[in-house]
Backbone as ProteinMPNN parsed JSONL, in Angstrom:
{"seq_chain_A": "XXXXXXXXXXXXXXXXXXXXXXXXXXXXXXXXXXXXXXXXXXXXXXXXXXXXXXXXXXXXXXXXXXXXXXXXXXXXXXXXXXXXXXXXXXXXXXXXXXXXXXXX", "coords_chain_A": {"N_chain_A": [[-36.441, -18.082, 31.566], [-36.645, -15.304, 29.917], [-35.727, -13.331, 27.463], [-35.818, -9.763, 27.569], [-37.326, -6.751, 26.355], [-35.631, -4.653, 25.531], [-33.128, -6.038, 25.658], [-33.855, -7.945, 23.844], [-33.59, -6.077, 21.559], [-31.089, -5.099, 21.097], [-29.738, -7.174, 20.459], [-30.525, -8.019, 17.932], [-29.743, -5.777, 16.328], [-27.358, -5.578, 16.824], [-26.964, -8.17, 15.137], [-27.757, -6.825, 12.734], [-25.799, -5.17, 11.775], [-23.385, -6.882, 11.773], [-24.329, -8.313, 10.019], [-24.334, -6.38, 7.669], [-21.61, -5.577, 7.717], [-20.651, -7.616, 6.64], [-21.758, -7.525, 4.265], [-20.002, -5.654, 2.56], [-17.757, -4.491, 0.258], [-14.591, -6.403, 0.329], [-11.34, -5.32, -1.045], [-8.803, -6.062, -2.497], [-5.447, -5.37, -2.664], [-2.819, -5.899, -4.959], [0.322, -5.761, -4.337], [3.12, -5.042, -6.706], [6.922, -5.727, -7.023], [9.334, -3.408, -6.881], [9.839, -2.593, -10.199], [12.233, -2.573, -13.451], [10.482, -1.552, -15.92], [11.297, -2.055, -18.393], [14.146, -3.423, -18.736], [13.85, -5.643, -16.717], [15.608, -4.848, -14.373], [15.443, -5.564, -11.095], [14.199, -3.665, -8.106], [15.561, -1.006, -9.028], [18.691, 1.089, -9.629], [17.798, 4.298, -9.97], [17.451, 7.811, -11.227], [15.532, 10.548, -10.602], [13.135, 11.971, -12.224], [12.096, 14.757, -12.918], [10.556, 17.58, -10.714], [7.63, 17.912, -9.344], [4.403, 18.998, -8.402], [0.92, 18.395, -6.75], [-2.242, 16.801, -6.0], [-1.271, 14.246, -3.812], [-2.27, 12.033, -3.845], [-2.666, 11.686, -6.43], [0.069, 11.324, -7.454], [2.991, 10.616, -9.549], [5.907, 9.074, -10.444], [8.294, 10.243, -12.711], [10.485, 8.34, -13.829], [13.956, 7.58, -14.625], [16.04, 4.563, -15.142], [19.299, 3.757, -13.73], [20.24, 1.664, -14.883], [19.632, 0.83, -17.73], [18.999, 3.334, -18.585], [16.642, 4.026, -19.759], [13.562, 5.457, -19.383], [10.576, 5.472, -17.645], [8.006, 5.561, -15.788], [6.526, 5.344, -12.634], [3.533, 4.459, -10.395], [2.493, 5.115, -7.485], [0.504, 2.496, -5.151], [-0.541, 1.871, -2.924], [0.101, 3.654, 0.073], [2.446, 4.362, 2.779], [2.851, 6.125, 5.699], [4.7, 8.486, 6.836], [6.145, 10.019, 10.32], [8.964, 11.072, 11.102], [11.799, 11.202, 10.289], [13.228, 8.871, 11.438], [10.927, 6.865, 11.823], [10.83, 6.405, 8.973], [13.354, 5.351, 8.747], [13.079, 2.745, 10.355], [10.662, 1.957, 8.635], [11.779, 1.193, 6.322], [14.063, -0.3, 7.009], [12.511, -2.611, 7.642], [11.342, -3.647, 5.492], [13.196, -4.269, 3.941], [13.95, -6.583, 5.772], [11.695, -7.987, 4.908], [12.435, -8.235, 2.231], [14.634, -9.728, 1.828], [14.23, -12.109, 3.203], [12.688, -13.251, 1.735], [13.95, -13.505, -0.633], [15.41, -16.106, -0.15]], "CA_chain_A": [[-35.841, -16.766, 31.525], [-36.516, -15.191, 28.367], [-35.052, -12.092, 26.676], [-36.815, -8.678, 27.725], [-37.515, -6.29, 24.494], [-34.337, -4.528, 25.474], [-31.988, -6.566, 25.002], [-33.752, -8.534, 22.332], [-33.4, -5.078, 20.355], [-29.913, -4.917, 21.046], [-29.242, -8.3, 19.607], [-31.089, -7.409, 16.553], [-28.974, -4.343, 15.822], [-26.115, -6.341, 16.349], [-27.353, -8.934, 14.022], [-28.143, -6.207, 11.41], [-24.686, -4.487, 11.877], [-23.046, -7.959, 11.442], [-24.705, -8.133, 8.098], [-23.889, -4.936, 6.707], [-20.217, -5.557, 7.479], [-20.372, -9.086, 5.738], [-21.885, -7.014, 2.805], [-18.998, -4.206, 2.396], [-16.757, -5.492, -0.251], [-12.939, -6.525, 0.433], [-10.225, -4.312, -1.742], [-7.388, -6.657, -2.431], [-4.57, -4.598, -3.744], [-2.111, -6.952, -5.068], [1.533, -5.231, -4.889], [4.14, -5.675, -7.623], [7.786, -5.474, -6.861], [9.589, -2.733, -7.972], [11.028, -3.421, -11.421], [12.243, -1.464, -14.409], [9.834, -2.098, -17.082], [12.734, -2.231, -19.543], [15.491, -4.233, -18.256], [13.49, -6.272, -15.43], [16.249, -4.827, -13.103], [14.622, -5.178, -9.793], [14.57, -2.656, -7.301], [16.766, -0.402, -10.199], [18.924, 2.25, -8.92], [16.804, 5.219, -10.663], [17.018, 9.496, -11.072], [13.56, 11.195, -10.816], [13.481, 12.692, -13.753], [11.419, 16.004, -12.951], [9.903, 18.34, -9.599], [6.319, 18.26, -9.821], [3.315, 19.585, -7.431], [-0.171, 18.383, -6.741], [-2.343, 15.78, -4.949], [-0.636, 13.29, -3.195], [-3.134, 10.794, -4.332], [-2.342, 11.862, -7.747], [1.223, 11.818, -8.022], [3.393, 9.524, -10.157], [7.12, 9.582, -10.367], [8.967, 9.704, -13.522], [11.987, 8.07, -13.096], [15.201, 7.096, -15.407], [17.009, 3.358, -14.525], [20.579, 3.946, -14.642], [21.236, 0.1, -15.409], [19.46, 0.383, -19.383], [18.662, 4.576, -19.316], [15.385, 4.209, -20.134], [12.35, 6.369, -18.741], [9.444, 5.07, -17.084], [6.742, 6.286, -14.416], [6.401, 4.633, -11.447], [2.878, 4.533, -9.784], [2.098, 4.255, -6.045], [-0.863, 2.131, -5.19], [-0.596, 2.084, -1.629], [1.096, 5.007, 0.761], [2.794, 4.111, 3.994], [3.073, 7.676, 5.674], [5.556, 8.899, 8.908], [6.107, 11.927, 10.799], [9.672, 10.883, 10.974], [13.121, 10.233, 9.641], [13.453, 7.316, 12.42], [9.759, 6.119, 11.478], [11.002, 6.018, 7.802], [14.135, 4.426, 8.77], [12.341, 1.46, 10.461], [9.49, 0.951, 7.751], [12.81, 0.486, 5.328], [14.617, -1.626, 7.747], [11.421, -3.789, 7.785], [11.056, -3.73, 4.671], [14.871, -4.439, 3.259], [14.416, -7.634, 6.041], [10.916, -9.356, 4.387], [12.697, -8.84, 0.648], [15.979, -10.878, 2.444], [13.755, -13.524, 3.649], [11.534, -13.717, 0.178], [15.17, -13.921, -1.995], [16.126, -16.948, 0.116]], "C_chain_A": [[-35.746, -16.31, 30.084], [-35.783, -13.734, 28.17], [-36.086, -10.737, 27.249], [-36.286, -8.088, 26.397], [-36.146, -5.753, 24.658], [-33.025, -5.128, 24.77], [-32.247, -7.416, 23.462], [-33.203, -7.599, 21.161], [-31.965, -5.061, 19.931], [-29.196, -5.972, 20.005], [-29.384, -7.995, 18.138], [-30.031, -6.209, 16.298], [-28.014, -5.034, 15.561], [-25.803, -7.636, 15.226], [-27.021, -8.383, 12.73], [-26.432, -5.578, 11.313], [-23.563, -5.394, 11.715], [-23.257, -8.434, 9.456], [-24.318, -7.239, 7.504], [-22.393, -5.264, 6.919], [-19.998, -6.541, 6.757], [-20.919, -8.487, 4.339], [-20.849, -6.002, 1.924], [-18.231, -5.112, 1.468], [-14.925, -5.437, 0.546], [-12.352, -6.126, -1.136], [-9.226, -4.676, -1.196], [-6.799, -5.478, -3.535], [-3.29, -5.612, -3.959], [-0.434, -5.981, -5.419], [2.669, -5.672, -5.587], [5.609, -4.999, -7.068], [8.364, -4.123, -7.556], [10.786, -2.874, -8.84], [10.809, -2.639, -12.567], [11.542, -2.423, -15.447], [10.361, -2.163, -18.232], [13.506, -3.534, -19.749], [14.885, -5.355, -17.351], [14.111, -6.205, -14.725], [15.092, -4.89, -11.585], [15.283, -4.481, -8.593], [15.736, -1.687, -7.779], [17.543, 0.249, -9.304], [18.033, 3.648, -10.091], [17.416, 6.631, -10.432], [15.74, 9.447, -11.58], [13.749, 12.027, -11.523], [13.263, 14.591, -13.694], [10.769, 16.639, -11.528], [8.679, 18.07, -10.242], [5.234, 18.768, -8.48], [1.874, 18.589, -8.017], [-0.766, 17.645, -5.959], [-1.965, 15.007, -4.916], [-1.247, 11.923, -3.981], [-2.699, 10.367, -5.736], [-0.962, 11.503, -8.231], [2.061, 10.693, -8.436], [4.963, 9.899, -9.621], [7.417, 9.121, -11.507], [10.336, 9.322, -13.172], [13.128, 7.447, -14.403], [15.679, 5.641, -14.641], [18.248, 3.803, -15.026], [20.883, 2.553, -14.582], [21.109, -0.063, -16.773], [19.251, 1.758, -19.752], [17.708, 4.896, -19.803], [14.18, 4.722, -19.118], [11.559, 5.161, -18.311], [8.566, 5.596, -15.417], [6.438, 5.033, -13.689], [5.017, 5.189, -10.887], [2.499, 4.336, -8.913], [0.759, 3.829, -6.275], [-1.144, 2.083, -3.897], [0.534, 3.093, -0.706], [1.288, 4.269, 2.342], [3.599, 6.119, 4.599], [4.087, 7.766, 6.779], [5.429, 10.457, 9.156], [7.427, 11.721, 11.441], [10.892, 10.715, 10.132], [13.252, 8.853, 10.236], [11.764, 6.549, 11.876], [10.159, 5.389, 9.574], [11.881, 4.698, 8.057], [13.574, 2.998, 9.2], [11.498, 0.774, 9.474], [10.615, 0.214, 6.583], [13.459, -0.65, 5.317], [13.913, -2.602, 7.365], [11.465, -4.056, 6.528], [11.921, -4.327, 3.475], [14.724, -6.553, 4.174], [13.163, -8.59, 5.354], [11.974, -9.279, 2.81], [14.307, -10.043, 1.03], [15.394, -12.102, 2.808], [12.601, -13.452, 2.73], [12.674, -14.043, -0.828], [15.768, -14.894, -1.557], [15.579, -18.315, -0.142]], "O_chain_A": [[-34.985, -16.779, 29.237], [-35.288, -13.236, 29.181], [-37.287, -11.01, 27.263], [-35.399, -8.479, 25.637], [-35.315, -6.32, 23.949], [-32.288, -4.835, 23.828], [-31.521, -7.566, 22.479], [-32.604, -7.984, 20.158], [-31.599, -5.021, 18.757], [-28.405, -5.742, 19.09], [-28.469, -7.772, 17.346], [-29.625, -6.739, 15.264], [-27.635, -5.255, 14.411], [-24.743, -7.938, 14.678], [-26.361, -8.923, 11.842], [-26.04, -5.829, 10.173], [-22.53, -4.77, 11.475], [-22.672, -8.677, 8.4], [-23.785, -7.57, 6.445], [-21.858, -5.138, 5.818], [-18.988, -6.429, 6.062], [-20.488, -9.0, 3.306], [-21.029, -5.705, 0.743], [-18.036, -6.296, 1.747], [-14.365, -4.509, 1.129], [-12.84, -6.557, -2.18], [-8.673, -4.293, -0.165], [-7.241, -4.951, -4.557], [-2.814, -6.091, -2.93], [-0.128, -5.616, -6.554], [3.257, -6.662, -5.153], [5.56, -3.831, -6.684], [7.933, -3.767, -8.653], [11.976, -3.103, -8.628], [9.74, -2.101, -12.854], [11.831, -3.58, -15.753], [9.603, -2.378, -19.178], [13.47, -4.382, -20.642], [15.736, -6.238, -17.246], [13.982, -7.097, -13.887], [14.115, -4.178, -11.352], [16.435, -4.603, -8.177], [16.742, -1.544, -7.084], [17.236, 0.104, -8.121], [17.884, 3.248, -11.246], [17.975, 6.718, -9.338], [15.108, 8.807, -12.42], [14.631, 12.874, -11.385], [13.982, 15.444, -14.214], [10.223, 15.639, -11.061], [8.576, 17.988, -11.466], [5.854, 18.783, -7.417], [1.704, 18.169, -9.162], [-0.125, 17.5, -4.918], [-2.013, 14.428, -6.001], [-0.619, 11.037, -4.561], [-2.449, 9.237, -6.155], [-0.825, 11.377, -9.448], [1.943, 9.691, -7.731], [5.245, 10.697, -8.727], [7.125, 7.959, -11.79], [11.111, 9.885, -12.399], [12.543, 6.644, -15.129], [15.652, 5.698, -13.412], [18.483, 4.15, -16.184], [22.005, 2.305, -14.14], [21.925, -0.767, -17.366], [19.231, 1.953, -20.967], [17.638, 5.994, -20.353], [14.069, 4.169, -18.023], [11.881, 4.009, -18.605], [8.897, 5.858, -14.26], [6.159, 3.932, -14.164], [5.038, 6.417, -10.795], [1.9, 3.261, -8.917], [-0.032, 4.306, -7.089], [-2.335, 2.325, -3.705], [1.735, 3.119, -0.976], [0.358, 3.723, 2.934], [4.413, 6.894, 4.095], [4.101, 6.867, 7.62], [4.967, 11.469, 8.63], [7.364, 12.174, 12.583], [10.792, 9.936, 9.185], [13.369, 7.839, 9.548], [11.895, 5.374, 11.532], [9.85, 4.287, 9.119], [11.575, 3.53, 7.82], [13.63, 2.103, 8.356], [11.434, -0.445, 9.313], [10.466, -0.899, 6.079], [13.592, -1.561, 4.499], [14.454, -3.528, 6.76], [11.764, -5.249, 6.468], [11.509, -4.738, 2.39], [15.149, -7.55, 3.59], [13.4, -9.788, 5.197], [12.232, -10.373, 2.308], [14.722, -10.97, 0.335], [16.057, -13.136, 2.723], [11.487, -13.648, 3.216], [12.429, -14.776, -1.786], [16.811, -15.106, -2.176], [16.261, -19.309, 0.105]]}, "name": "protein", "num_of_chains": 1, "seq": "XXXXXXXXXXXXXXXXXXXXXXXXXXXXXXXXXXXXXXXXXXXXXXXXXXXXXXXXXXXXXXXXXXXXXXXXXXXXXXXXXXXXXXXXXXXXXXXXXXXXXXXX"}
């Protein structure tokens, strides 16, 4: 029972389509806590220093630490988005319980 061209083709595609995904690179983003580049307070309490406009992609935050008063810009590198207050509230939740079970 051998293969008809059909399906052999199929295989083949899937072969080739196998390869091309093993060629795509991986884009590690390695995230850093957030910490005042001053003081090393972590997770500071902060004011945003200024309003600003533009692309999302683009956008920094200047921010003040009130533990040393010193400026610094904060850069996202990855965006977690909602279409919520309750969606926020959960990603925080989640997010408040891995740094509780990483400080133990």
């Amino acid at each position: 029972m051998g293969l008809d061209n059909h399906e052999r083709e199929l295989i083949e595609r899937g072969v080739v389509a196998l390869e091309r995904l093993a060629q795509d690179p991986v884009i590690e983003i390695e995230a850093a806590p957030p910490v005042c580049p001053h003081c090393n307070n972590l997770n500071p309490k902060v004011t945003i220093e200024k309003d600003a406009d533009g692309p999302l992609g683009e956008c920094v935050l200047q921010a003040r630490c009130e533990n040393c008063g010193r400026g610094f810009f904060a850069i996202p590198i990855t965006w977690q988005m909602a279409t919520s207050v309750e969606e926020v509230k959960q990603e925080m939740a989640e997010r408040a319980g891995i740094e509780n079970v990483s400080n133990h």
